[in-house]
Residue, then its C-alpha position, 0 to 999 in steps of 0.5 A: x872560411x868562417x866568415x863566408x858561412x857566417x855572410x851565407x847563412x846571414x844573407x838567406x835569413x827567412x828562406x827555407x834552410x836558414x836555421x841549419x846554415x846558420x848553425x853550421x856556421x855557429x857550428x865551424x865557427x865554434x871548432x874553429x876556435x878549439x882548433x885554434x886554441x888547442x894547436x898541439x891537440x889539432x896536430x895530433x888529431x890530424x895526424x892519426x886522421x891523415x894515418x886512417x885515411x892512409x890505411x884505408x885507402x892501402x886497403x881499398x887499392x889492395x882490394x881493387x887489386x884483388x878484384x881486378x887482378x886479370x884485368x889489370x895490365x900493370x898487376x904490381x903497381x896498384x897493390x904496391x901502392x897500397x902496401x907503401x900506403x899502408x906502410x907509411x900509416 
């Protein structure tokens, strides 16, 4: 994937957009190597990244529950959805 924004960004040099393209790939480029070189520090970023993704999404299906408690046809499944979501966070 690096490569690929490396090759993009190089392959439209002098078109308009080029410095912010090859700085993102400069960019994902550098992250890429910290991620590599710190693989504990990785795991355990993502790990509480995937457990705020979980509750979020808990909360939103709890919300959307709530506001379509009449016309939903299954009224359980979506808030207990987001509860088991919010659960395994």
């Amino acid at each position: 994937m690096v490569r690929f924004a490396l090759i993009v960004a190089l392959s439209v040099s002098g078109a308009p957009g080029f410095g912010s393209l090859l700085l993102e790939a400069l960019i994902r480029t550098g992250v890429g190597m910290l991620a590599f070189a710190g693989a504990g520090f990785t795991a355990l970023a993502l790990r509480d990244i995937f457990a705020a993704w979980a509750v979020l999404s808990g909360l939103t299906a709890i919300a959307v529950a709530v506001a379509l408690r009449r016309d939903l046809t299954r009224r359980m499944a979506l808030p207990l959805a987001g509860a088991v979501s919010v659960l395994f966070a």
